[in-house]
C-alpha positions in Angstrom: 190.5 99.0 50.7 187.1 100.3 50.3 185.0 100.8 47.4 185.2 104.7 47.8 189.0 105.1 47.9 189.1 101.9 44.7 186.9 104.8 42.7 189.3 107.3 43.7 191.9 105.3 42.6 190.1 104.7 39.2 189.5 108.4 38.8 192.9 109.3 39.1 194.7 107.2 37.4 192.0 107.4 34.3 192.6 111.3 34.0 196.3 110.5 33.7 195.4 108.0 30.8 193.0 111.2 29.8 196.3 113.6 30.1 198.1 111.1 28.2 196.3 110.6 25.5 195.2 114.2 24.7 199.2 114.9 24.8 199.4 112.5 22.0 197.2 114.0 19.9 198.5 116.9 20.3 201.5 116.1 19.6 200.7 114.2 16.1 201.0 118.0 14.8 204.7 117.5 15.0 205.0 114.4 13.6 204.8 115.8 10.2 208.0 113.9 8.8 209.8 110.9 9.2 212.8 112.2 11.5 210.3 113.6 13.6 207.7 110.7 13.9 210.2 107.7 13.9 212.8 109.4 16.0 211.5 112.7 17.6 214.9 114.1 16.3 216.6 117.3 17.8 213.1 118.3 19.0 213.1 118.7 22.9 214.8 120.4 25.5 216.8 118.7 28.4 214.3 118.3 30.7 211.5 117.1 28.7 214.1 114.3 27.1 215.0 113.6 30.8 211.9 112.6 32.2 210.9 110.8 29.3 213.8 108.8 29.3 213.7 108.1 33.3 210.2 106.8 32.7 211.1 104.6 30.1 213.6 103.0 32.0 212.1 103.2 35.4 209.7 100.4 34.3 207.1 98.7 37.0 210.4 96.2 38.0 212.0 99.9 40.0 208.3 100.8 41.2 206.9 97.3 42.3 209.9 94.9 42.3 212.9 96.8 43.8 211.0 97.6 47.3 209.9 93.5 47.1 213.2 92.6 46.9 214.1 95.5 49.9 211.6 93.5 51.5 212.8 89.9 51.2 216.6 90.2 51.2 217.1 94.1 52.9 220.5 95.5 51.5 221.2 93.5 49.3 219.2 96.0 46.5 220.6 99.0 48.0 223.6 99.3 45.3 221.0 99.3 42.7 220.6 102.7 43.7 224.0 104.3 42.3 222.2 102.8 38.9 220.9 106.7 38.7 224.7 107.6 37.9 224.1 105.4 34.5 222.4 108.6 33.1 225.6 110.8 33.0 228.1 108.0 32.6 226.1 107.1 29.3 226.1 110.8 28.0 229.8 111.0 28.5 230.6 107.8 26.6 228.6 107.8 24.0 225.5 110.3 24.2 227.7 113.3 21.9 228.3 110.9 19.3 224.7 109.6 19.3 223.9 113.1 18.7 226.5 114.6 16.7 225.2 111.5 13.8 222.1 113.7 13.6 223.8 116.5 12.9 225.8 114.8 9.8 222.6 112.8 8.2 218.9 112.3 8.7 219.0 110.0 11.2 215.4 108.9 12.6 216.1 105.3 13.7 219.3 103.4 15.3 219.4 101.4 12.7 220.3 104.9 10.6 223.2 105.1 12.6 224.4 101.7 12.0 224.0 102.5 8.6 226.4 105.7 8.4 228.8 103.7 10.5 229.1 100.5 8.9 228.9 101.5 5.5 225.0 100.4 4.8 225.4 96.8 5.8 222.3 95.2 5.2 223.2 92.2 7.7 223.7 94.5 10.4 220.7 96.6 10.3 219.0 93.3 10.0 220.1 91.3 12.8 220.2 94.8 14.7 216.6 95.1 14.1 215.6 91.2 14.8 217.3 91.5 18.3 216.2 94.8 19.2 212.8 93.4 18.4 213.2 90.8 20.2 213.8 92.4 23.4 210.8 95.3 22.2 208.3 92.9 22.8 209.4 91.4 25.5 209.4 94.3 27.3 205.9 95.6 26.1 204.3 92.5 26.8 205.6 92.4 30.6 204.2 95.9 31.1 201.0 95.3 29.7 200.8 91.6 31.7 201.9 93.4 35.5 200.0 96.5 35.2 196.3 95.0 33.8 196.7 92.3 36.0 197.4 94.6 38.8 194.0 97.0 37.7 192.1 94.2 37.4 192.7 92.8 40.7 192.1 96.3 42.4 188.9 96.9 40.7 187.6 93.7 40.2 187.7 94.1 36.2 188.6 90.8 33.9 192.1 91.9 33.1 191.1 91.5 29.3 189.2 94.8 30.1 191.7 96.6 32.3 194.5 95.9 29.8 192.1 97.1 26.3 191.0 100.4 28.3 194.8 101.3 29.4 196.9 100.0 26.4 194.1 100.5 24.0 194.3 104.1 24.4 198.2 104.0 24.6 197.7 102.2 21.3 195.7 105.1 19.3 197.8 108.1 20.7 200.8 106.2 20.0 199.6 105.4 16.6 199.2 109.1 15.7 202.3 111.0 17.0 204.9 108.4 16.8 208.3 109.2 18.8 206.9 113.0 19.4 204.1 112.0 21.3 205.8 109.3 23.1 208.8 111.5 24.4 206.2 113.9 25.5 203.8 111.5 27.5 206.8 109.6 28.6 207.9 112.9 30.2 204.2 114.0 31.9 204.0 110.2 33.1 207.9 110.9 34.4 206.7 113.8 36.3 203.6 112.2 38.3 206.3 109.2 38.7 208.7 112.0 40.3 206.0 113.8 42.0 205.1 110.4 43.6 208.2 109.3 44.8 208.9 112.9 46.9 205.6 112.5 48.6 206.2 108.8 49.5 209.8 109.8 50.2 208.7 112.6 53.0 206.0 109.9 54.1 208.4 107.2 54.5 210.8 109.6 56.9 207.4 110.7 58.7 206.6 106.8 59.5 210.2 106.0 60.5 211.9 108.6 61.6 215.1 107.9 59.5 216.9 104.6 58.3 217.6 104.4 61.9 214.4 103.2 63.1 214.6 101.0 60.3 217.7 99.3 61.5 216.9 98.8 64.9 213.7 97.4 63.7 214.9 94.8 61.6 217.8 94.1 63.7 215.8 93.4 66.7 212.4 92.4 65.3 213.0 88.8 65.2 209.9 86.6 64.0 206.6 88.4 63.2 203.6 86.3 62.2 200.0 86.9 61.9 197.6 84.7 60.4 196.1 86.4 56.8 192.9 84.6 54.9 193.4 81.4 57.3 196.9 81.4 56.8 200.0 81.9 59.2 202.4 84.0 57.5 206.0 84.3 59.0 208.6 87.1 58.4 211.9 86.2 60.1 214.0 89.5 60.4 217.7 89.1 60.6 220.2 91.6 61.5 222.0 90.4 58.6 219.5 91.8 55.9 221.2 95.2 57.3 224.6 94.5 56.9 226.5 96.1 53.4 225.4 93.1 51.5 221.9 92.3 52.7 221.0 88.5 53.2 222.4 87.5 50.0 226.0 86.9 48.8 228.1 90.8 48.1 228.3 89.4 44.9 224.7 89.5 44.2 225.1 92.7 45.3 227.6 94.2 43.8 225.3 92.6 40.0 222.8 95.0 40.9 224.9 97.6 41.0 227.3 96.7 38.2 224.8 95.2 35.8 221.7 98.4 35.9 224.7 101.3 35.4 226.4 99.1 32.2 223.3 98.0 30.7 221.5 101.6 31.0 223.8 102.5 28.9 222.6 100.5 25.8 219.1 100.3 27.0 216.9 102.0 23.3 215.1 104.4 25.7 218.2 106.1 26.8 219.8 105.6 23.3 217.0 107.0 21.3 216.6 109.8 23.5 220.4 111.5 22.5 219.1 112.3 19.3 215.9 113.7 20.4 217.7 116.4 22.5 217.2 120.1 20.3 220.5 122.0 21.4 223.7 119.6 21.4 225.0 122.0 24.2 222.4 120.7 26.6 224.0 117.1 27.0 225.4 117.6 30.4 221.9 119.3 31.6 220.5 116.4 30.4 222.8 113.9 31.9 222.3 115.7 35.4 218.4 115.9 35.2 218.1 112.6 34.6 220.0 111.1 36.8 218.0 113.7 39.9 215.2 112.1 38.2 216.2 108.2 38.3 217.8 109.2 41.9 214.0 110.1 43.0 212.2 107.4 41.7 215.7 104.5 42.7 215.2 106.5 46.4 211.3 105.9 46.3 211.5 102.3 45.2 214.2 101.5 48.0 212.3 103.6 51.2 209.4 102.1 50.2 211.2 98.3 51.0 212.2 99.8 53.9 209.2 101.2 55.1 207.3 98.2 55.0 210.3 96.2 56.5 209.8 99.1 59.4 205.6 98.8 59.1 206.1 94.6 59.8 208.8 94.8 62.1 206.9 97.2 64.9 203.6 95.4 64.0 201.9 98.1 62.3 200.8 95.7 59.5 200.8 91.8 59.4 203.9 90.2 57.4 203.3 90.2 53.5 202.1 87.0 51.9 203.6 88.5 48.5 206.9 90.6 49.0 205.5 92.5 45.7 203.2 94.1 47.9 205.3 96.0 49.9 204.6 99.3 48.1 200.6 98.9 48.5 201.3 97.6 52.0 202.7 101.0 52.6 200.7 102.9 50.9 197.8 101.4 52.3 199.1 102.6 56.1 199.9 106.2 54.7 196.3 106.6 53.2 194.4 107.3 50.6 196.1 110.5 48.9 199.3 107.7 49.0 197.5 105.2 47.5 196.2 108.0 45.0 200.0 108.4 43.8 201.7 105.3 44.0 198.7 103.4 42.0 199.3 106.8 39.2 203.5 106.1 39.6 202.8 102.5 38.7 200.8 102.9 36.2 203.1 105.9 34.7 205.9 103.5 34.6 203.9 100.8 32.4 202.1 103.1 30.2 205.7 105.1 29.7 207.8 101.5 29.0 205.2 100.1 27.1 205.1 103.3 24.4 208.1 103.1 24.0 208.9 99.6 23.2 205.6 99.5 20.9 206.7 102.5 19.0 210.5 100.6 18.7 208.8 97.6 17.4 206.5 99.3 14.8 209.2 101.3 13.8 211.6 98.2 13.2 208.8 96.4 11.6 207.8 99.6 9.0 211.3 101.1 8.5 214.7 99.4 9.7 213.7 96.0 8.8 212.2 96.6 5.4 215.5 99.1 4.6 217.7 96.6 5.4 216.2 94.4 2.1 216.3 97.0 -0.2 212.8 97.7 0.6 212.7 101.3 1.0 209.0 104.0 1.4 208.4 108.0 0.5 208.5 109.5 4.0 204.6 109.9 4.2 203.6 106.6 3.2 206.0 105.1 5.6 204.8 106.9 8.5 201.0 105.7 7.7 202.3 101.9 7.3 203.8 102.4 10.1 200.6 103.6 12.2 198.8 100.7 11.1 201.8 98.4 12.2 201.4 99.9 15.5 197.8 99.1 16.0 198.3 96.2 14.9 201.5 95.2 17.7 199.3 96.5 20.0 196.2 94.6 20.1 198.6 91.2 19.1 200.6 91.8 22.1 197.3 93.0 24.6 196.2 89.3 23.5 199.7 87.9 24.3 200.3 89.4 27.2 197.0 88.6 28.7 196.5 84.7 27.4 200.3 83.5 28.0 201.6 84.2 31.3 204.3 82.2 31.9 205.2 82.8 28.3 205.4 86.3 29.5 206.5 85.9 32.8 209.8 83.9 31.3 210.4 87.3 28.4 210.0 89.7 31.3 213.3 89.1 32.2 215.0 88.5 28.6 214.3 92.0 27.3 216.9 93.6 29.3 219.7 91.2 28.3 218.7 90.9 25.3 218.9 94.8 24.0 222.3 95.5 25.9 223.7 92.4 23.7 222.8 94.2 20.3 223.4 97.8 21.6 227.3 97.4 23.3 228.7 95.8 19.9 226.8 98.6 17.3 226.9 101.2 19.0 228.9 101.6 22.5 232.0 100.2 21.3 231.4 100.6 17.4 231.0 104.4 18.3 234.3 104.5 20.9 237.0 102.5 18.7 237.3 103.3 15.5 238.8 99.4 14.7 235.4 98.0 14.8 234.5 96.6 11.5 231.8 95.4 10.1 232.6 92.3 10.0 233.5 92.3 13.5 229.8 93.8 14.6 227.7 91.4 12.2 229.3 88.9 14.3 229.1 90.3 17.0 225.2 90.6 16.3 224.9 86.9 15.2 226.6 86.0 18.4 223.6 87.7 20.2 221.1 86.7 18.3 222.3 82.9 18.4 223.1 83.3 22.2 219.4 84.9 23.3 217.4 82.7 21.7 219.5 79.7 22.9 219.5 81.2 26.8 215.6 81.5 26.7 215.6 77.9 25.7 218.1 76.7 28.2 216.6 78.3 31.1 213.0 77.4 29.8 214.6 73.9 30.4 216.2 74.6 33.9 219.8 74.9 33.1 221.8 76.7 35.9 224.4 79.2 34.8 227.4 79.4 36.4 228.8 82.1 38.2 225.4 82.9 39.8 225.2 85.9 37.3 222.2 86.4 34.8 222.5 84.6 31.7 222.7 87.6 29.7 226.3 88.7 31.4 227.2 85.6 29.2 225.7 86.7 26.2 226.8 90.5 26.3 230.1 89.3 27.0 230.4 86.9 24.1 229.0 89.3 21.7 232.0 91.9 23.0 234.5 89.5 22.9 233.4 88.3 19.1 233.0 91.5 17.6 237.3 93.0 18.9 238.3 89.3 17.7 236.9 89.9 14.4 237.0 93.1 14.2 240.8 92.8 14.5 241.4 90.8 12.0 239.4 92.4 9.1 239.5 95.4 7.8 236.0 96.9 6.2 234.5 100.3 7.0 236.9 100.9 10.6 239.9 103.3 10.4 240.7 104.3 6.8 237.5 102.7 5.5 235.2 104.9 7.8 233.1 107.6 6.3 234.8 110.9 7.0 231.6 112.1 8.9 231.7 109.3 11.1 235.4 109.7 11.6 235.0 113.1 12.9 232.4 112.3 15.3 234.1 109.3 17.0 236.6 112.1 17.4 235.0 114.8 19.3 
């Protein structure tokens, strides 16, 4: 890459930081309450809540990692794709009832809504707010690690400098709006990431000609090596990778489809985002945008994989030393103006992940956690101590992120797990059945609590689940199966106990 087209690269993707950040300061205009600046309640329309929320959870794994693992193991991703129908499935379980709550109380947080369903139990909210925290930074410090390492390296920066310019400035306009501005950057950095995946879309059909290239490619490719800085590197195609399955086992498979369209559903970012929708009516325009939306980007992350699968195969470009590559590979080959938008998409999917978990984690830190100990602030004062909690998280995790990478390589994938766990007990099921107790959810949450922090020390130490499933299958599982158990036998705050606004929203 030359010097000329890394500028270009720079230029672009600092007027989106530019974009972004004047959005947020505009938007601190709004934020002149605390529904409004901890929860961007029953402010936006469908389509601005259904970008931001497909940037959110289109993080840099779906831009950077999905068309890697296209790339190593072929089909074996492809079910990942029907991950887009998540969106609608999760506003049909649970997205009226997430909604209707804000209609019967001031609800700016989760944690308000497992208040008014649980009767204000302080244990809940707590362990609620620990886990969910958990998994926050976890997933902040992950975006901040991939994306200023990934700056740095293209511009030759010290990543302490890419990572203080990018999520320093994410930082301040975060700081001042709150949840307004970040559903409204999250939905301009939603748009450049759906804007980018149509033009690599039409690109990748312009270099293939269809997945039909691609298959007779990779069927019949065989072993492709070229040597790269000194080194041979080797890609052995297999007809095999294009089989329904891929080159690993279907039941691999059949996890990454499985796993994204249940866990999506208690993911914050999707969560949060029912209660910022302005009209209740819109729900199923919401549910269809976002899924177009994810279905964009899930198609862009998986032709990408393809294309450079395609790109290796007819010896267009040598074999990849780093299957992470495979979107800059192809990128690369298309030219500049692709390299233009698939450098912006990535760093739209960091920037739009990281606000979000840095505005959950202030916000758990200022409000939910404080509440649950009694500890309770006027609405103004709040929102400032919150601000400065913000900056604070940010620069502490900036620092993490940057000076602990295995650390952070090891919480990249504990985030994920980690918030469906709390999420399916308080809210999915505690929102569906009317028998779950209180009782049954606070063990529920102490069951997930117990069960993350012990699976981060387990595989930190090399233990091998069985099953061949992620750990956190396990966890979410237990943390189910706890909370019916227990819920079953008790009796607090579930049938006759519930509040009779809560009652009548489980019911619609």
């Amino acid at each position: 890459m030359t010097d000329s087209v890394k500028w270009l690269i720079l230029l672009f993707s600092f007027g989106m930081i530019v974009v972004s950040f004047l959005i947020g300061w505009a938007a601190k205009k709004k934020a002149s309450d605390a529904q409004s600046f901890f929860g961007g309640t029953a402010l936006f329309g469908p389509l601005t809540v259904s970008l931001s929320t497909v940037a959110a959870v289109a993080s840099a794994f779906a831009v950077v990692g999905v068309p890697g693992l296209i790339y190593s193991t072929g089909n074996t991703m492809n079910l990942w794709m029907l991950s887009s129908c998540a969106f609608a499935m999760a506003y049909m379980a649970i997205g009226k009832r997430i909604r209707a709550m804000a209609e019967v109380a001031p609800i700016a947080s989760l944690g308000d809504i497992a208040d008014l369903r649980y009767g204000y139990h302080r244990g809940i909210k707590a362990l609620l707010s620990l886990v969910l925290f958990i998994g926050a930074i976890a997933y902040l410090a992950s975006q901040i690690s991939a994306c200023s390492a990934l700056f740095a390296h293209l511009l030759g920066w010290d990543p302490y400098v890419a990572g203080f310019i990018i999520f320093g400035i994410l930082t301040v306009y975060t700081s001042l709006s709150g949840e307004v501005g970040g559903v409204l950057t999250q939905a301009f950095q939603g748009f450049i990431m759906v804007l980018a995946g149509l033009i690599m879309i039409i690109a990748f059909f312009f270099i293939t000609g269809g997945f039909s290239g691609v298959v007779d490619i990779v069927s019949s490719a065989g072993s492709v090596s070229a040597v790269v800085d000194g080194k041979e590197i080797v890609k052995q195609f297999t007809p095999n990778a294009m089989n329904a399955w891929g080159a690993l086992p279907g039941s691999i498979a059949m996890a990454w489809m499985v796993i994204p369209i249940i866990g999506t559903m208690g993911q914050p970012q999707v969560l949060t985002r029912m209660y910022a929708l302005k009209n209740p009516k819109d729900m199923p325009s919401l549910g269809l945008y976002a899924g177009l939306g994810h279905f964009v980007v899930g198609f862009f992350a998986l032709t990408m994989g393809y294309a450079a699968l395609y790109l290796v195969g007819k010896g267009l470009i040598s074999p990849l030393a780093v299957a992470d590559n495979a979107i800059f590979a192809v990128a690369d080959y298309v030219g500049v103006y692709a390299q233009l938008f698939v450098y912006a998409a990535i760093l739209a999917a960091s920037m739009s992940t990281a606000s979000m978990f840095l505005t959950l984690s202030a916000n758990i830190l200022s409000r939910d956690l404080p509440n649950a100990f009694g500890l309770r602030l006027e609405g103004k004062k709040q929102m400032n101590v919150s601000r400065g909690i913000t900056v604070v998280i940010g620069i502490v995790s900036i620092l993490f992120a940057l000076s602990s990478g295995e650390a952070v390589a090891i919480l990249g994938t504990f985030g994920w797990g980690t918030l469906m766990s709390a999420t399916f007990p308080t809210f999915i099921l505690g929102l569906n059945w009317k028998g779950a107790s209180s009782e049954g959810v606070f063990a529920g949450l102490i069951t997930a609590f117990v069960g993350n922090i012990g699976s981060l020390w387990l595989n930190n130490h090399g233990f091998v689940w069985p099953g061949g499933l992620p750990w956190y299958v396990n966890v979410i599982t237990a943390s189910i199966v706890v909370t019916v158990i227990v819920s079953l036998v008790t009796k607090s705050n579930k049938e006759t106990q519930i509040d009779p606004r809560v009652d009548a929203v489980i019911d619609l």
